[in-house]
C-alpha positions as CSV (number, residue, x, y, z in Angstrom):
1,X,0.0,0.0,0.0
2,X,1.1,3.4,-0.7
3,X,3.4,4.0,-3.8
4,X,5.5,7.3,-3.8
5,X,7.3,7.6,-7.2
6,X,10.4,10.1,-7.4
7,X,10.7,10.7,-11.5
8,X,13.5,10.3,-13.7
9,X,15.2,13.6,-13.9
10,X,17.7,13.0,-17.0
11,X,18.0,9.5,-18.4
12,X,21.0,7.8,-17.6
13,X,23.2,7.4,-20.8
14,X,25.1,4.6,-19.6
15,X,24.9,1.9,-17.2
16,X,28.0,3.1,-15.3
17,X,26.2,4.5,-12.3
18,X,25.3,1.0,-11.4
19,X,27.5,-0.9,-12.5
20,X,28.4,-4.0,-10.3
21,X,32.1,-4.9,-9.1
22,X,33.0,-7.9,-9.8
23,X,31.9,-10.8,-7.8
24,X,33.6,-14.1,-7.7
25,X,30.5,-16.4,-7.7
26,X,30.8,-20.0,-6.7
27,X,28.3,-22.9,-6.3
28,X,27.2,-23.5,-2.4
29,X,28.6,-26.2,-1.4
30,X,28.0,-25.4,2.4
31,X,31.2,-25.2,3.3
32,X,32.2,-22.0,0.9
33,X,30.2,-19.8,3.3
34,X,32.4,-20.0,6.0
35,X,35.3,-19.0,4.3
36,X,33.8,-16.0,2.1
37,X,31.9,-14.8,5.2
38,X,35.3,-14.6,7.2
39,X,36.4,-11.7,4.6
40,X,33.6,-9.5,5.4
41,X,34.8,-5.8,6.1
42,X,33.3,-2.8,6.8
43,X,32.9,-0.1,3.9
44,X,34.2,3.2,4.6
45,X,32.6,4.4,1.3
46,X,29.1,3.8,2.9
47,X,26.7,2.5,4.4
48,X,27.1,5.2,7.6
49,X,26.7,4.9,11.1
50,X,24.9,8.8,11.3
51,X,27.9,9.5,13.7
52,X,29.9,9.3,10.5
53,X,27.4,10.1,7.7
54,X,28.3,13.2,5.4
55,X,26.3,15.8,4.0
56,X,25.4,15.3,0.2
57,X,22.5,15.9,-2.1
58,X,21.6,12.3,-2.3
59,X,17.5,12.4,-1.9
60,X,16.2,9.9,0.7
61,X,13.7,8.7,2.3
62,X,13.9,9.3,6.2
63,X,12.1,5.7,8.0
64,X,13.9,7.0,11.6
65,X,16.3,4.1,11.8
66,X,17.3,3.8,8.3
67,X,17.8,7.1,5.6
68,X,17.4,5.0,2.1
69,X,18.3,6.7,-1.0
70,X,15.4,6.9,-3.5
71,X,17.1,7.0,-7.2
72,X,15.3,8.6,-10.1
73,X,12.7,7.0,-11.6
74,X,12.3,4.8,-8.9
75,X,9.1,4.2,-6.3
76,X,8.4,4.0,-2.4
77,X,6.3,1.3,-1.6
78,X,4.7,0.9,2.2
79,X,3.9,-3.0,3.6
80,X,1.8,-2.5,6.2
81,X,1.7,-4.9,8.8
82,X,-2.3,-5.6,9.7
83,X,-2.2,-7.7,12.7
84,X,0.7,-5.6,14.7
85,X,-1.0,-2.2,12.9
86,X,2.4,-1.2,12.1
87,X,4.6,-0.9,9.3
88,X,5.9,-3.8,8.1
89,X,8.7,-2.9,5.0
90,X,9.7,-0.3,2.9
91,X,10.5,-1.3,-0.7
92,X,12.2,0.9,-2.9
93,X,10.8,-0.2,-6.6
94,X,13.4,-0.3,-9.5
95,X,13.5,-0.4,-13.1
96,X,15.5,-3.6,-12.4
97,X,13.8,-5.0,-9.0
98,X,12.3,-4.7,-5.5
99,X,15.5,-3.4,-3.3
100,X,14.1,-4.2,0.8
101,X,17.4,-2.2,3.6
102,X,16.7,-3.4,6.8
103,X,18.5,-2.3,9.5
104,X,19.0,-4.7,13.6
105,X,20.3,-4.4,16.6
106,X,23.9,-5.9,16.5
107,X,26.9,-6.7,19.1
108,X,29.8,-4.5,19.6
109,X,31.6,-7.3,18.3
110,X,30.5,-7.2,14.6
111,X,29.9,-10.4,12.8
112,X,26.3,-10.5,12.8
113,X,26.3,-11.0,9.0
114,X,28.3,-14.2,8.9
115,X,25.4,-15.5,11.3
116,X,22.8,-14.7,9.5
117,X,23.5,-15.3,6.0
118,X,24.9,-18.8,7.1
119,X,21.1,-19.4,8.1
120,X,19.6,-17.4,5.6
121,X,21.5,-19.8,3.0
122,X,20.3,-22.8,4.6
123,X,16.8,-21.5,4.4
124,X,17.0,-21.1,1.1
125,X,18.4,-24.0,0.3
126,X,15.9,-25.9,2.4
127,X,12.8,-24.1,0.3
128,X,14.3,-25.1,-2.6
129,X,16.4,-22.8,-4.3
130,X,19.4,-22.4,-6.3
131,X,21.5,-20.7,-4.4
132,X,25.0,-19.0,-5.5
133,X,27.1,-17.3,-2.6
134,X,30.5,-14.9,-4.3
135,X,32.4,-12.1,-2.5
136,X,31.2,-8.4,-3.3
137,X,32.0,-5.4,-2.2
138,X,31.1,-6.3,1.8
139,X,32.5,-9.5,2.0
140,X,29.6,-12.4,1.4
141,X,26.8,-11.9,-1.3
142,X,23.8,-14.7,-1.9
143,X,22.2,-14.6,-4.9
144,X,19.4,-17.0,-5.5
145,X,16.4,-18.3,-8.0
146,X,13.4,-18.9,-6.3
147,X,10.7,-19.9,-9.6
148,X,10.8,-16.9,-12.0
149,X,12.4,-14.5,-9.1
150,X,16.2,-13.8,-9.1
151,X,17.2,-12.8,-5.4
152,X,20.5,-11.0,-4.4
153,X,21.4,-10.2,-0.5
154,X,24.5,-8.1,0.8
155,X,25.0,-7.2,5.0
156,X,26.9,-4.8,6.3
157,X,28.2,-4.7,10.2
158,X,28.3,-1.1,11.6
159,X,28.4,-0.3,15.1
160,X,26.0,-2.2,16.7
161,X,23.9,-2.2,13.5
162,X,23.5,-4.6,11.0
163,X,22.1,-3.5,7.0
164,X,21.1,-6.1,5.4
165,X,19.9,-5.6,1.5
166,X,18.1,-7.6,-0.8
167,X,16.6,-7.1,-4.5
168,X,14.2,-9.3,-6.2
169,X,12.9,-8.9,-9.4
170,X,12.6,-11.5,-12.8
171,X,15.8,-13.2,-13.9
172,X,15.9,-11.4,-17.3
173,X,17.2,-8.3,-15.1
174,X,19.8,-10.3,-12.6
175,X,22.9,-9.2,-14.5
176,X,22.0,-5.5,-13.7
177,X,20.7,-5.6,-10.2
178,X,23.2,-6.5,-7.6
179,X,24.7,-3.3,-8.5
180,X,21.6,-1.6,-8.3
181,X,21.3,-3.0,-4.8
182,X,25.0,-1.8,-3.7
183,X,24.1,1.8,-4.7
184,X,21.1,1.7,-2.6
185,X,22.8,0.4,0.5
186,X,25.9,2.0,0.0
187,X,23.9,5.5,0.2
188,X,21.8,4.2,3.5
189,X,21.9,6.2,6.9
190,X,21.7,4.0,10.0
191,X,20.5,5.8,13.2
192,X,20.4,3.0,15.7
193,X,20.0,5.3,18.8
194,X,21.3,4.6,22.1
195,X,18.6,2.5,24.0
196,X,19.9,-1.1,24.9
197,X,18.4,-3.8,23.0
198,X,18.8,-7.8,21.8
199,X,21.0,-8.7,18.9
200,X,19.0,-9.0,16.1
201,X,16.2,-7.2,17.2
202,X,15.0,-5.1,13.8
203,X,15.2,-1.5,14.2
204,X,12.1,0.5,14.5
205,X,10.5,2.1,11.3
206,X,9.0,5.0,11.1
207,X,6.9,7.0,8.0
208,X,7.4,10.5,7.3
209,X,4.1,12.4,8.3
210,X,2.9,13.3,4.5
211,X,3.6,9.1,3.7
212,X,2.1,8.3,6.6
213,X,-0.8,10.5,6.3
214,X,-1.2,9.3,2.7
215,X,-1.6,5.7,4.0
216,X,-4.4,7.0,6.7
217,X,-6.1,8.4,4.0
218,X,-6.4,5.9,1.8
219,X,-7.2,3.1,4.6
220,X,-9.9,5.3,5.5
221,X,-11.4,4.9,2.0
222,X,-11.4,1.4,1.6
């Protein structure tokens, strides 16, 4: 519910603004995840902590614990939650896919990444996907094919934050997204706050008042 479209202001005359690093992709063989997982790094080129994050002209939308970039000629899309009454996802719509930040609570430590997509590649395996993990510009990357739907996931530790990132969208636009999905991330804003909380616990969203008041609006009419 509620799609908030930012249009294109020039059109892109190349594909160089998102084009992908390269990624050394290799079949999951279980094993491979622990040693690409043990390169991870944090990025100093983004995503920031907003202790760290710089002032640019970047247009994003602010959800309180995450600042997401929204690129031209791309779309906001609210998932509301109806049982909790809250918001339940923010997708940013592509040209070349459905890019989903989310931001959780994380040790000091770091290394919630490794943890998590060691699980989230088992899940996937288990449901029945082909799944593909290759070192990015983070450390690990999973890509997957689910049916018709190419997935691609990329986590970042921060200080006592973890982004993950994902992008689905049809396989006929795979070669182009991953690097779609590493410009959104790398632009993202993480404002954890202070307050105390359990690893993995996801960080609170929260609409801007004319999105939100949007949404009331049109749940009022139906």
């Amino acid at each position: 519910m509620g799609i908030f479209g930012r249009k294109r202001r020039t059109e892109e005359k190349s594909t160089g603004r998102h084009a992908a690093p390269e990624v050394d992709e290799t079949e999951d063989d279980g094993d491979a995840a622990e040693d690409i997982a043990a390169e991870l790094s944090n990025a100093p080129d983004g995503p920031f902590d907003i202790a760290d994050a710089r002032e640019d002209d970047v247009p994003r939308i602010d959800l309180g614990s995450v600042k997401v970039p929204v690129p031209d000629g791309s779309q906001v899309q609210v998932e509301m939650d109806p049982q909790a009454g809250g918001v339940r996802a923010v997708h940013v719509v592509t040209e070349h896919g459905q890019v989903t930040v989310s931001a959780y609570a994380a040790p000091k430590s770091g290394g919630l990444w490794r943890e998590v997509s060691n699980e989230l590649t088992e899940q996937l395996r288990a449901d029945g996907a082909k799944v593909n993990i290759g070192v990015g510009e983070w450390g690990m990357e999973i890509s997957a094919i689910v049916g018709d739907v190419a997935l691609r996931f990329v986590g970042v530790d921060g200080p006592r934050w973890m982004l993950r990132g994902v992008i689905a969208g049809p396989q006929s636009l795979a070669p182009m997204a991953p690097g779609v999905l590493r410009e959104i991330v790398k632009g993202t804003i993480v404002d954890r706050g202070d307050a105390p909380m359990p690893v993995r616990t996801p960080l609170t969203i929260t609409l801007p008042d004319a999105v939100a008041e949007h949404i009331a609006a049109q749940q009022a009419q139906q």
